[in-house]
C-alpha positions in Angstrom: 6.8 10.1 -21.3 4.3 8.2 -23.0 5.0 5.1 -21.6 5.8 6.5 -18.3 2.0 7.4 -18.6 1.4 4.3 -18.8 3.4 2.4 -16.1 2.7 5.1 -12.8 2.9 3.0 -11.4 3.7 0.5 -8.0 5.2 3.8 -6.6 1.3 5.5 -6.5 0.1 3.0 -4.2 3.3 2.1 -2.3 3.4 6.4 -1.7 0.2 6.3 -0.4 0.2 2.8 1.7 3.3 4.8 3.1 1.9 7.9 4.0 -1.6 5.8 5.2 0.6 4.1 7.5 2.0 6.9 9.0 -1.2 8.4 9.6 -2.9 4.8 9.9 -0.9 3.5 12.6 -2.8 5.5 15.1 -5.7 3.4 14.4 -6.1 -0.2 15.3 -3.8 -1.5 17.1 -3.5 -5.0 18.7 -1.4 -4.3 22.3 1.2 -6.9 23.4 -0.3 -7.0 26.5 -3.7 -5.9 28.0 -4.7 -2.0 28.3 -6.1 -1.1 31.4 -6.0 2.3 33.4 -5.4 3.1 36.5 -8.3 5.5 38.6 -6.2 8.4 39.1 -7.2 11.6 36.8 -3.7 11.5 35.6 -4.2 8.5 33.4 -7.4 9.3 31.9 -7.4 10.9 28.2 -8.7 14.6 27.6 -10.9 15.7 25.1 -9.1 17.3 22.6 -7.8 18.0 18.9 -4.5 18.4 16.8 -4.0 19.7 13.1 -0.7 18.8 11.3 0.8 19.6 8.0 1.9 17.1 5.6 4.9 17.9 3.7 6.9 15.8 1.2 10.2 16.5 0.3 9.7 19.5 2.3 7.0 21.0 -0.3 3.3 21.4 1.3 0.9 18.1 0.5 -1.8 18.8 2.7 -2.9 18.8 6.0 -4.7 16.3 8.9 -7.0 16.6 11.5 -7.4 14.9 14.7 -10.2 14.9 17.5 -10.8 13.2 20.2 -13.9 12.5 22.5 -15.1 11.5 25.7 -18.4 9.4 25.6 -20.6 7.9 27.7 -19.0 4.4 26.9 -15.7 5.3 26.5 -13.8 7.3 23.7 -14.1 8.3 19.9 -11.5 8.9 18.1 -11.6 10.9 14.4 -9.3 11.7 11.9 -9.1 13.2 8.8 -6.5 13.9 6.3 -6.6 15.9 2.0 -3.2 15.5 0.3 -2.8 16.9 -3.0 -0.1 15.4 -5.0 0.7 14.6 -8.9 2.0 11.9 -11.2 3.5 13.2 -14.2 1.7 16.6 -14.2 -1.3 14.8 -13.4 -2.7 16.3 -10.1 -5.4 14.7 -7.6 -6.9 15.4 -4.4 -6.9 12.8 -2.5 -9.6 12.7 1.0 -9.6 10.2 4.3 -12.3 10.2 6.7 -11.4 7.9 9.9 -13.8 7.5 13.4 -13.7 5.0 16.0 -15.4 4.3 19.2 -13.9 2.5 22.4 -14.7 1.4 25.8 -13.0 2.9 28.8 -10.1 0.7 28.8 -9.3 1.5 24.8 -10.8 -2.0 22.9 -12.2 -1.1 19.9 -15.8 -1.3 19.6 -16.5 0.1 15.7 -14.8 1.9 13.4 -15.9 3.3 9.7 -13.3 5.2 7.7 -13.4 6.5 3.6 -10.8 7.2 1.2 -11.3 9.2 -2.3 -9.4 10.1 -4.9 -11.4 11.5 -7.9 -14.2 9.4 -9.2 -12.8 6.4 -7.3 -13.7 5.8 -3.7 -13.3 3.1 -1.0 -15.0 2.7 2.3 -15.0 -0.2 4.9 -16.7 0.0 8.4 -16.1 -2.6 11.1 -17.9 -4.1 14.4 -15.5 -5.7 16.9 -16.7 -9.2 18.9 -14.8 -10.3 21.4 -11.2 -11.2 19.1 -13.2 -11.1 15.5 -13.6 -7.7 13.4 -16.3 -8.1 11.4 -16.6 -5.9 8.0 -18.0 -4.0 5.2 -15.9 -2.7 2.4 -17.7 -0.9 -0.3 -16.1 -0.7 -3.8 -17.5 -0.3 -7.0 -20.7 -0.4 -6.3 -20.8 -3.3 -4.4 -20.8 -4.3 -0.9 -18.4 -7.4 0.9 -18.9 -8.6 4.3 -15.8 -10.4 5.5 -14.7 -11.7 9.1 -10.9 -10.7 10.5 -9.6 -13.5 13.9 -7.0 -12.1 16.0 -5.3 -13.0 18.7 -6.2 -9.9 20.7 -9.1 -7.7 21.1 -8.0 -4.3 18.9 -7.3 -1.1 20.3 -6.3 2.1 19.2 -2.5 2.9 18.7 -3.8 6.7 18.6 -4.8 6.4 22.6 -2.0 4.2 23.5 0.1 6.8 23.1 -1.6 9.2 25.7 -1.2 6.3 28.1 2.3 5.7 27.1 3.0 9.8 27.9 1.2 9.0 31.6 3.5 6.3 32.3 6.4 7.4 31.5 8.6 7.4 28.2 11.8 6.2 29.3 14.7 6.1 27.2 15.4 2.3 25.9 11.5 1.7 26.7 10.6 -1.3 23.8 7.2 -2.2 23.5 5.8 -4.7 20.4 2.5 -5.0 18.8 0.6 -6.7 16.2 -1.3 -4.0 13.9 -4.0 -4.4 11.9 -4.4 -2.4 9.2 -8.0 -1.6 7.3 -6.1 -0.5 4.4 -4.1 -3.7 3.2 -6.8 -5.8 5.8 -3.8 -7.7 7.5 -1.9 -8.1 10.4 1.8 -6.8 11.0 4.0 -6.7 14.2 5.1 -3.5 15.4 8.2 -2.3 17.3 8.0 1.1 19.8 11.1 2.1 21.5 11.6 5.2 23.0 14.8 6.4 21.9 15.4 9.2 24.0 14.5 13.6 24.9 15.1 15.8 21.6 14.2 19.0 21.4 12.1 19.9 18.1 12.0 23.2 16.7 9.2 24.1 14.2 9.1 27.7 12.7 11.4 28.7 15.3 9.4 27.2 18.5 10.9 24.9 20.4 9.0 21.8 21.8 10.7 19.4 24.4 9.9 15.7 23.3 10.5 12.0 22.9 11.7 10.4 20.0 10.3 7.2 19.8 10.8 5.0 16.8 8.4 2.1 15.1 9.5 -0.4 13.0 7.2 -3.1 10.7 8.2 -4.8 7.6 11.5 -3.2 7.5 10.4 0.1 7.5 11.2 2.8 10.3 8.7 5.7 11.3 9.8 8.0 13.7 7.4 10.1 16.3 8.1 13.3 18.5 5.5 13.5 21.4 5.2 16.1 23.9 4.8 15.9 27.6 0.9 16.1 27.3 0.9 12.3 24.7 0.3 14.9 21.6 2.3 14.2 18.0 4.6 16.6 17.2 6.6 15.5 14.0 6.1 12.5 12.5 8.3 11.0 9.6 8.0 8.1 7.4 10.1 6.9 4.5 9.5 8.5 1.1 10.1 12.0 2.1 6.7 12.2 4.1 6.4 14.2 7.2 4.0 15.7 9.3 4.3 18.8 11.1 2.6 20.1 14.4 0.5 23.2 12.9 -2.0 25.7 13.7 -5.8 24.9 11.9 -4.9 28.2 10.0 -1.0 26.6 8.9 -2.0 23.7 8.5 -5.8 24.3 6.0 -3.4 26.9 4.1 -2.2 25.7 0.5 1.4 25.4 -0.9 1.8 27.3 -4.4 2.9 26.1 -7.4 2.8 22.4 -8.5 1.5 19.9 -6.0 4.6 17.5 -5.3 4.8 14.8 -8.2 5.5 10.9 -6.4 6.7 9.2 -9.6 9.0 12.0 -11.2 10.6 12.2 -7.6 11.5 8.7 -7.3 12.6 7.4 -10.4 15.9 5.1 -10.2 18.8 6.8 -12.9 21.0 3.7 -14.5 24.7 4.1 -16.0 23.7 3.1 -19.3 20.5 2.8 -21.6 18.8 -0.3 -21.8 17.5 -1.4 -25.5 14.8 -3.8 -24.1 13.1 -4.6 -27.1 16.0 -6.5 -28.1 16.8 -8.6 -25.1 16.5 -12.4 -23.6 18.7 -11.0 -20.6 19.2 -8.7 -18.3 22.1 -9.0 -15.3 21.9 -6.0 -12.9 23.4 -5.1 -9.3 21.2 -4.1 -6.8 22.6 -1.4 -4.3 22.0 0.7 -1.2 19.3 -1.8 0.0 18.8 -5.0 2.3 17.5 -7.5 -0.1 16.8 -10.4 2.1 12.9 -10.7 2.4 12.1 -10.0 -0.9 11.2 -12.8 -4.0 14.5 -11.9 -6.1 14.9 -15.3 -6.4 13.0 -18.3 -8.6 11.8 -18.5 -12.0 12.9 -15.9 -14.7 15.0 -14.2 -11.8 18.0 -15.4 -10.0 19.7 -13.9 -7.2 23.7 -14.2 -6.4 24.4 -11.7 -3.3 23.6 -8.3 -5.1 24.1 -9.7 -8.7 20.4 -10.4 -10.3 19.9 -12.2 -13.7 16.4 -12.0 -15.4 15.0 -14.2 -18.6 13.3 -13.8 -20.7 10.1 -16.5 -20.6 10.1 -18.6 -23.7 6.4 -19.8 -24.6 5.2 -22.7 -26.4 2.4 -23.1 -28.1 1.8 -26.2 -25.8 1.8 -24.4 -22.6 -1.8 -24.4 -21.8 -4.6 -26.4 -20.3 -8.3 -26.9 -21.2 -9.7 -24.6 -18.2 -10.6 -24.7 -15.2 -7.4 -25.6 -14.0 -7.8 -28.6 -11.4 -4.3 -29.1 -10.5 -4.2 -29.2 -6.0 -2.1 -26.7 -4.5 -3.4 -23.4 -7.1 -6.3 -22.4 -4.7 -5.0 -19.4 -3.2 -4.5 -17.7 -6.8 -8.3 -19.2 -8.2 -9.9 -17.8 -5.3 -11.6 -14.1 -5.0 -10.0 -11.7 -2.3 -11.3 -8.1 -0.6 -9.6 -6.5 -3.5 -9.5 -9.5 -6.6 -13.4 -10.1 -6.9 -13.1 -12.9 -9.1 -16.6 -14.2 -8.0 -18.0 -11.0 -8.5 -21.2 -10.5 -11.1 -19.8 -8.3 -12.9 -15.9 -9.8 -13.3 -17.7 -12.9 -14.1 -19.8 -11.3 -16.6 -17.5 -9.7 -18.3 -15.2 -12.7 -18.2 -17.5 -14.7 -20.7 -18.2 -11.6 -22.9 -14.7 -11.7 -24.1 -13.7 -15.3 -23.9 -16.6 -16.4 -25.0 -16.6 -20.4 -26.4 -12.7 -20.4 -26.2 -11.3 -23.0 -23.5 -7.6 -23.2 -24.3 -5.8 -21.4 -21.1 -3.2 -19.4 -23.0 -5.6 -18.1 -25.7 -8.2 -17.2 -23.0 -4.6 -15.1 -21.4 -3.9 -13.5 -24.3 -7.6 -12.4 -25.2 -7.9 -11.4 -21.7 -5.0 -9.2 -21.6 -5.9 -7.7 -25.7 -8.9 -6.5 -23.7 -8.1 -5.0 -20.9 -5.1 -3.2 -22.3 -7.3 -2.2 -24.5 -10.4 -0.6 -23.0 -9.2 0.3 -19.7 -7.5 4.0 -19.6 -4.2 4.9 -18.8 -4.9 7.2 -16.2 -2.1 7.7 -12.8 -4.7 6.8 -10.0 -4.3 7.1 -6.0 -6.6 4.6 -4.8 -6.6 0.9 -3.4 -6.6 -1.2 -6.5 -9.8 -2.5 -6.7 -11.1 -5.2 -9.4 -15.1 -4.4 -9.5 -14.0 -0.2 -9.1 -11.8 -0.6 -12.2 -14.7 -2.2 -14.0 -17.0 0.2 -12.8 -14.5 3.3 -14.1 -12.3 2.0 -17.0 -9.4 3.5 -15.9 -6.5 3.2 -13.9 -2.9 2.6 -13.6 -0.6 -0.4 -13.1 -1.9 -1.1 -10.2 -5.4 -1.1 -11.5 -4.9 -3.4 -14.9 -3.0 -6.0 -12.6 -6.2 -6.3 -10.2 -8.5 -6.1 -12.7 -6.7 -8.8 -15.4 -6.0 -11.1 -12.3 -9.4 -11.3 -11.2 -10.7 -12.1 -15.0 -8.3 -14.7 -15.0 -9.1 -16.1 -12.0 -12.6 -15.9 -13.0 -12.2 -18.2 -16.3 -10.3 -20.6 -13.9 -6.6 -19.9 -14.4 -4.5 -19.3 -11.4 -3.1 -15.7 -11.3 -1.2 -13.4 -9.1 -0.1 -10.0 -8.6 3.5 -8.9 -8.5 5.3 -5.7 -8.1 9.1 -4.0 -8.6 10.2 -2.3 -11.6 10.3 -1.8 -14.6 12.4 0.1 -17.1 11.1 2.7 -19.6 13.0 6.2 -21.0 15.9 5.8 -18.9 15.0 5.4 -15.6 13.2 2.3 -13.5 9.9 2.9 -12.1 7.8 0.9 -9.3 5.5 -1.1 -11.1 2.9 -4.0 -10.8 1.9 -6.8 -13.1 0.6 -10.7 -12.7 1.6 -13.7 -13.4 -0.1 -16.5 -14.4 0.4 -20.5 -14.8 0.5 -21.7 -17.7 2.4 -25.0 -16.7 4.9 -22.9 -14.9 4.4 -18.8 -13.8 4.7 -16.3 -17.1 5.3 -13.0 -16.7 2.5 -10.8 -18.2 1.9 -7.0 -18.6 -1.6 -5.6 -18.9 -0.5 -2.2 -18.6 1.8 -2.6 -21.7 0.5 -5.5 -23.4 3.4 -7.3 -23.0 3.2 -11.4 -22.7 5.8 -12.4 -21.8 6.6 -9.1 -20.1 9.9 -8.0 -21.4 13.0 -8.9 -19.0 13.6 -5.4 -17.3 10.5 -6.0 -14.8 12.3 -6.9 -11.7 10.0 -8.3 -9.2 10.5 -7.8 -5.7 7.4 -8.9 -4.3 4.2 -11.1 -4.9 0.8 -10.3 -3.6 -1.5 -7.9 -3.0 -1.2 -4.1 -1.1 -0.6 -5.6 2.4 2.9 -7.2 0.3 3.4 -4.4 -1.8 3.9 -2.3 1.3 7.4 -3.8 1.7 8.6 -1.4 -1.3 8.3 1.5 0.6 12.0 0.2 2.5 13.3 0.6 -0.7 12.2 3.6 -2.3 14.3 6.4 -2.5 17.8 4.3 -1.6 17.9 1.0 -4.5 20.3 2.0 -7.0 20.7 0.0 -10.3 23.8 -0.7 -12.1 23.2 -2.0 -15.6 26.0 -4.8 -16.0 25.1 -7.1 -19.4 22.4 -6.7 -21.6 22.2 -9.6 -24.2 
């Protein structure tokens, strides 16, 4: 259990990417074609407000809250959602705060929203231009401004959906947007089609809908909406729904344990693994579409459902004298929203441990002593943030990837996240870790110390949340079978 500890893991911020984009995807939404209104009353949106519960696995997680305005400009739109869940025993409250203001025809004009879980919060507050979304994300103590181009002026999926009830849901209806989500700050293309009437019953009501379902990045949401535009059920994968509910319902507590994400998901295997001892691993996937994820290239290498991993031999002549120079790296030397690299303090604390030292690989390995080291193993819901984990100490996998990725970028050798699983005590568990090049990409674990990481981490995607989000297709369905160990 120990090492469990240690490893929750991928699965804390894939869980709660995947429940944010359930509840997310009501927020800023690029439309495939301009929104406009027509003047009859019929089309325009009423003031109003909706409370839902959240459920997972069909135990009570929380609840959310939904309002929406008319204003002298155009619209605001607020939501806010508290989930209380647990990894291993662990339990946390997690809070979300989202507004937004639009014009009359639904283009975003600002938006601000908050997420915290403990000690550890993250905010980011926008101003749309024209096409660009200019920001402000505050982590760790510090404030970024950034610039987002898209195609289309933004509007809000959240309203669409009022107009969408006004003109008619009719069966086979298809509609396809690009989303931008503040949470993983990208882009992704989204598929609505109205699938047809279904009748919902909750707690022994019945309310006549329209099933409509939404597809990005492999992964499937479905949405019941009534006659008056208003969410009914909502479902994502994982296990999370929510649930149409009185304020009173909805605000009330579940008893006993708050669900726990990683003990709920853990993948079972035929036989146990004695990874200490192995250079390879050959395992078959099952239950899942693989295509689209990195199962193939370096250590790892894919035939159909059959994967081979090995394990990285490293020479004492694998390094460099840094900063590495080599064209082609910049994308994993550079600092992003979430990887400060040029921050003060990653910077600073960059040159307090490697001091003098030059020598790439020794620089990796102090670098990873340290923050194995001095950073606690605490299971975290949060965005992984580098300057927040400096500013706290503590984290999960998700957290020691960010923050060792950034110090290594910051002493000038190229770095990137990764996530998949890993196996510990049985079972596999979503995890994250980074690699870094050393003359070719080694596998290193700051969560477990391990470099090269041992060969039951099975990466499935590179990159940072807005990639990571891609695990949430496989969650719940991948089955492992164990076929050599060697």
């Amino acid at each position: 259990m120990r090492n469990v500890k240690k490893i929750a893991s991928a699965l804390v911020i894939v869980a709660w990417i995947g429940m944010m984009g359930l509840l997310v995807k009501k927020t800023l939404v690029v439309p495939a074609q301009p929104v406009t209104h027509q003047k009859s009353a019929g089309t325009e949106i009423e003031a109003g407000e909706e409370w839902a519960g959240i459920y997972f696995k069909e135990k009570k997680a929380g609840y959310t809250f939904s309002r929406r305005e008319i204003t002298a400009a155009g619209y605001h739109f607020a939501e806010e959602a508290v989930m209380d869940l647990s990894m291993l025993d662990v339990p946390q409250r997690i809070t979300t705060a989202i507004n937004a203001d639009t014009d009359k025809n639904l283009v975003l004009r600002s938006f601000n929203f908050k997420i915290q879980a403990g000690i550890i919060s993250f905010s980011a507050s926008g101003e749309v231009s024209g096409t660009t979304v200019h920001m402000k994300l505050s982590t760790g103590g510090t404030v970024q401004e950034t610039k987002i181009a898209l195609e289309e002026a933004p509007c809000l999926e959240g309203s669409l959906r009022f107009v969408m009830a006004r003109e008619g849901l009719s069966s086979g209806k298809k509609i396809a947007r690009t989303v931008f989500d503040p949470f993983t700050m990208s882009n992704r293309k989204i598929i609505a089609q109205v699938e047809g009437p279904e009748v919902v019953i909750i707690k022994g009501k019945k309310y006549p809908c329209v099933r409509i379902k939404e597809s990005f990045s492999g992964i499937t949401v479905y949405s019941w909406i009534d006659e008056n535009g208003e969410t009914v059920k909502e479902q994502s994968p994982m296990g999370f729904i929510l649930v149409k509910e009185s304020k009173e319902a909805a605000t009330a507590g579940s008893t006993g344990k708050p669900p726990d994400i990683i003990a709920a998901t853990g993948i079972p295997v035929n036989r146990p693994v004695d990874k200490e001892r192995m250079a390879h691993l050959r395992v078959r996937l099952e239950n899942v579409a693989l295509d689209g994820f990195v199962l193939h290239g370096g250590r790892q290498s894919r035939h159909n459902d059959i994967l081979d991993i090995q394990l990285e031999t490293i020479q004492d002549t694998q390094t460099f004298i840094v900063p590495f120079r080599q064209a082609g790296f910049q994308e994993y030397l550079s600092a992003s929203p979430f990887i400060q690299s040029d921050s003060i303090g990653v910077t600073g604390q960059m040159k307090t441990i490697i001091g003098n030292e030059r020598d790439a690989q020794k620089i990796v390995k102090k670098l990873l002593e340290w923050v194995y080291v001095h950073i606690e193993k605490i299971p975290t819901f949060s965005i992984p943030s580098a300057v927040e984990v400096l500013r706290t100490m503590r984290g999960d996998c998700n957290e020691h990837a960010v923050l060792f990725a950034a110090l290594c970028r910051a002493a000038g050798i190229p770095a990137k996240t990764c996530a998949g699983i890993v196996y510990v005590n049985g079972k596999f568990y979503y995890h994250a870790w980074v690699e870094v090049y050393l003359n070719a990409w080694v596998t290193v674990d700051p969560a477990l110390n391990q470099f090269p990481a041992d060969v039951t981490h099975i990466k499935f995607v590179e990159g940072e949340i807005d990639r990571q989000l891609e695990l949430v297709r496989i969650v719940g369905k991948l089955s492992i079978e164990v076929l050599e160990c060697s």
